[in-house]
N, C-alpha and C positions, 0 to 999 in steps of 0.2 A: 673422647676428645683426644686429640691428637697432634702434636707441637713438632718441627723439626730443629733443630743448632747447627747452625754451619760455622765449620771452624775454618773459616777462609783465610789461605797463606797470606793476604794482603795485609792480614791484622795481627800478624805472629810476633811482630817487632812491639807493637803499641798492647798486646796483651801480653810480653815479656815484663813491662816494664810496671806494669798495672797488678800482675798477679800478685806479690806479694800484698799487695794494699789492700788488695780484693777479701774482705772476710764475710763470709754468711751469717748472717743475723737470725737468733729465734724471734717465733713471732709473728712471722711475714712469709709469704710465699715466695720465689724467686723465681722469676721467668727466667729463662738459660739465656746465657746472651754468646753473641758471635764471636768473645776476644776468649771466650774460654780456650784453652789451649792444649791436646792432650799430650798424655807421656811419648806418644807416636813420635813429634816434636821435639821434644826440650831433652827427653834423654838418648842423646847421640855422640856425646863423648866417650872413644874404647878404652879411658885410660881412667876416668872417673873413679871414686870409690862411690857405692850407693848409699842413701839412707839406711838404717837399720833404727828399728824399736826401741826404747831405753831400756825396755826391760822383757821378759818372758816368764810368767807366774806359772804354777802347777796347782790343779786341787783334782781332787779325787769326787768322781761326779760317776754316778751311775758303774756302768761295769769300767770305766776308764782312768786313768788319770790324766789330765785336760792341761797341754799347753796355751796359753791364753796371752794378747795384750790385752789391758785395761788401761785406759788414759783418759785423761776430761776430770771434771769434777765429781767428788762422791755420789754429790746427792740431786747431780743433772738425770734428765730423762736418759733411759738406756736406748743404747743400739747395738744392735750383734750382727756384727758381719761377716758372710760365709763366705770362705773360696771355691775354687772347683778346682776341679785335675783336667792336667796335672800343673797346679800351680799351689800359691800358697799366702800366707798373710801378709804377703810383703804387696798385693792387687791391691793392698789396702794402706799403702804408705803414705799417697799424698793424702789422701780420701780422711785419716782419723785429724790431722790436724785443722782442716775445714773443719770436722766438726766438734774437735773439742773448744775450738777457739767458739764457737759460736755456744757453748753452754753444755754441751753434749758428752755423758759418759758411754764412753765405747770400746765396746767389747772384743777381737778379733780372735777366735779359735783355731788352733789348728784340727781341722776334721781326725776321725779314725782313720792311721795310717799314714797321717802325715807329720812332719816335725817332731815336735817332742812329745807327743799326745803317745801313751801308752795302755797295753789293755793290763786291768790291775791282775788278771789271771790268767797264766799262760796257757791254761786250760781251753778258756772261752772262744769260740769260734768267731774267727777273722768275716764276720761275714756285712756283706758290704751293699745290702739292698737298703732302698730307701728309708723306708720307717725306723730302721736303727740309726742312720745318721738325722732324722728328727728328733727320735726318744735321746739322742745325745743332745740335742740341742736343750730340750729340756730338763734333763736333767743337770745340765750346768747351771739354770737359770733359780735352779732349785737349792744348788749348794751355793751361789753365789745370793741366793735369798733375792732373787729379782722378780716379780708378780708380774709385770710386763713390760713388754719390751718394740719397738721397732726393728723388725728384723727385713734385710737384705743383701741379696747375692746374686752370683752371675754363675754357670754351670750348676758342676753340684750342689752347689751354694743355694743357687735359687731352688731346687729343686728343694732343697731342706728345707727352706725358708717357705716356701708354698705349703706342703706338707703342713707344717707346723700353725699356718695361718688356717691351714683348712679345717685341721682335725684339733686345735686350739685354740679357738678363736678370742678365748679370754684371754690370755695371756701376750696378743697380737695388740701393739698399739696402731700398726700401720706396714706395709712390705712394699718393697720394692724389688722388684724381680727384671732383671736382664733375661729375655728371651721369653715372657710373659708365663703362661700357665704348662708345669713341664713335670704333672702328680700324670701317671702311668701305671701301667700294670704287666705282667708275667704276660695275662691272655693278651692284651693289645701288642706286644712285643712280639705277636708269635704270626700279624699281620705282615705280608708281604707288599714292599713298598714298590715304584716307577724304579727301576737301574739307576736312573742317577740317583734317586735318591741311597739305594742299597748302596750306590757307592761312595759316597759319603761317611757311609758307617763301617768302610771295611775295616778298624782296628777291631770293632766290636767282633764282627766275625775270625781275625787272627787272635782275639783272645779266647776265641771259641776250642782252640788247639790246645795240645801242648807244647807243641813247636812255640806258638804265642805265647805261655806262659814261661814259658825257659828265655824267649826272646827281649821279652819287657822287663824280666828277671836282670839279663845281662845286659842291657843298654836300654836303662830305663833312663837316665841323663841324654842320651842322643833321641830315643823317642820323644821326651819330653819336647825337646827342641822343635824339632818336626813336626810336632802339634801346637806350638804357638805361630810358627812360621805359617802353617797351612790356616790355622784359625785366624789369626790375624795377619793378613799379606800385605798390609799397609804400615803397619807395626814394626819400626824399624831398632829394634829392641838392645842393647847390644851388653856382648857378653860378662861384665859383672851384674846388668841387670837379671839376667839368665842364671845367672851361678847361683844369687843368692835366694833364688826362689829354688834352684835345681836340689840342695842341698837337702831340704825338707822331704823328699821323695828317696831319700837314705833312710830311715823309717823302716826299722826292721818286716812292719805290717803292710809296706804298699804294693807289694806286688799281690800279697793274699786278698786285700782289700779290693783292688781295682781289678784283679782276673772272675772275683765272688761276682764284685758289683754287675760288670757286664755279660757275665755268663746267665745271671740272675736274672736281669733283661731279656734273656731267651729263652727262659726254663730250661736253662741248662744245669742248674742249680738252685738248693733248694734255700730258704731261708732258716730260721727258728722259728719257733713254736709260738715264741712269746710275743713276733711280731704278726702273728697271722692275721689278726681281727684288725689292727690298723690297716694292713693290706687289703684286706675286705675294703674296706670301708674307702679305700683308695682305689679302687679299681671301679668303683661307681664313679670316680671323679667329682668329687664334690667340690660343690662352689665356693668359692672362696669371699667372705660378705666384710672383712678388712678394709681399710680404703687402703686404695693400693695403685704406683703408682709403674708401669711395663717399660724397659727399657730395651733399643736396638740400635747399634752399630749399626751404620749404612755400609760396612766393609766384613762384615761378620762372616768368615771362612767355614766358621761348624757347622754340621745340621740344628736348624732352629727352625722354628713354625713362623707361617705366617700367622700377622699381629690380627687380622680378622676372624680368624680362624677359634683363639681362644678368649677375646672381648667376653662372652657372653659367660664366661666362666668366673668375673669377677661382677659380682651384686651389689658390692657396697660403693661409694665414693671411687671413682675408676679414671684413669687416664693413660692416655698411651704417647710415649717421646720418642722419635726417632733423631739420633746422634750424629751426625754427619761429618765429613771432612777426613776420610778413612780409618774409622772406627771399627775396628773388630771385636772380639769375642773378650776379653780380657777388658771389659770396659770402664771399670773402674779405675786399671791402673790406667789408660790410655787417653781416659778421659776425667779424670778425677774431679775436677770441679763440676760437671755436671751431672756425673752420677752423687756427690756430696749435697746438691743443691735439691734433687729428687726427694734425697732422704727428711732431710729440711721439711723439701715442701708435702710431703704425703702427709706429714703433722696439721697439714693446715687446709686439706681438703674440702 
């Protein structure tokens, strides 16, 4: 099933005025409607100061120690919301007060390598393939004593958040995924794509150097930049909203993190031992039986799959949204109320 939202400039004045009122209700499903308005829009002041979190937790989960928001009610249904790189938990700023207002306790991590998330052992290997950032997903959920959960994200986020549905399915109340099905393998990454597509992915191959790793090393803040510009070209973002996402990628781990992650992509680098067998079992691409609901930007600047392409890869309760009105890759922060409203409604599939 397949929905569009068109965020037409004719309705930006009368969904100014409405957004505040506007609150998601549990319970109910919510069609998306056309005043929704994204961050594309509303944040264009260069002089503003941004939101920020009330607060930023730590607990010690798995090999990590996990910076975290939690906000909403104790004993509301949970949501854990993932970001991607290079960005960080601020995709999620307008996105947690929809859902706490509406009854929802919600979780927001900062991944390995980003913000304040540190590894408990300077020992352990910085290593940045997939199954380790799921096994982190759960084992937060394990020190925070949560048995399940709704989880969704956009980037590496969804990618976790996939994983985790796939190869967890008990602990899965429902996902929602920007860019729909994005579980991969070493051998599939070692496929040769059409040129344009390879060329989409040339950072992946400038991380394949060390020229690239010294480069992202010293202008990991201007890279970042350059990768929301090109991911999202409609996305008029401006520089305190930029800063205070940029900061999180000071992170003593994120260049180790993000040179491992995409090297790892091209068996250019190896994983650990201890995630081998989830890799197995990821490399068959298993299907995902979650009700679950795919989300895309009509203006999405990254490489993403077409949405036909991975339908058949989710079995449970399934729907696919496409987000219009120049929506790119960052689609939570850009469009917040209707990747909130997803989340909502994948409860009520």
């Amino acid at each position: 099933m397949s929905k569009s939202l068109n965020l037409s400039p004719r309705r930006i004045v009368a969904a100014l005025v409405l957004a505040g009122a506007q609150l998601a209700l549990p319970g109910a499903a919510h069609a998306q409607s056309a005043d929704d308005v994204p961050a594309a829009i509303v944040n264009t002041t260069a002089t503003r100061t941004p939101a920020t979190f009330k607060s930023i937790k730590q607990i010690d989960a798995g090999v990590l120690n996990i910076g975290y928001v939690d906000e909403g009610p104790a004993d509301g249904p949970v949501v854990i919301l993932l970001h991607g790189w290079p960005y960080d938990i601020y995709s999620y700023i307008d996105v947690v007060p929809i859902l706490t207002r509406a009854g929802y306790r919600v979780i927001v991590p900062y991944l390995r390598g980003y913000g304040t998330t540190r590894f408990l052992d300077a020992n352990t290997p910085r290593d940045g393939e997939p199954a380790a950032f799921a096994s982190d997903v759960i084992a937060l959920m394990d020190a925070l004593k949560i048995d399940k959960a709704t989880l969704a994200g956009y980037d590496w986020g969804a990618r976790t958040a996939d994983i985790v549905a796939a190869l967890y399915p008990q602990r899965v109340n429902g996902l929602v995924s920007v860019s729909g099905y994005l579980i991969g393998s070493q051998e599939a990454g070692k496929q040769p794509l059409p040129p344009g597509a390879e060329l989409q992915w040339w950072y992946q191959f400038y991380f394949a150097t060390e020229r690239g790793r010294l480069g992202y090393e010293k202008n990991h803040h201007d890279f970042a930049r350059l990768i929301w510009q090109t991911a999202s070209p409609q996305w008029h973002f401006d520089d305190a909203t930029f800063e205070r996402s940029a900061a999180a990628l000071d992170n003593p781990d994120q260049t180790a993190i993000t040179i491992h992650n995409y090297r790892w992509r091209l068996g250019l680098a190896k994983g650990e031992p201890q995630y081998d067998e989830l890799e197995a079992r990821l490399a068959k691409f298993p299907a995902i039986t979650v009700p679950t609901i795919t989300l895309e930007g009509d203006a999405n600047g990254a490489p993403h799959p077409d949405p036909a392409s991975y339908a058949k890869h989710f079995t449970g309760k399934y729907k696919h949204e496409l987000i219009t009105g120049g929506v790119g890759h960052d689609l939570p922060q850009e469009a917040p109320r209707a990747f909130a409203n997803a989340v909502i409604e994948v409860g009520h599939l």
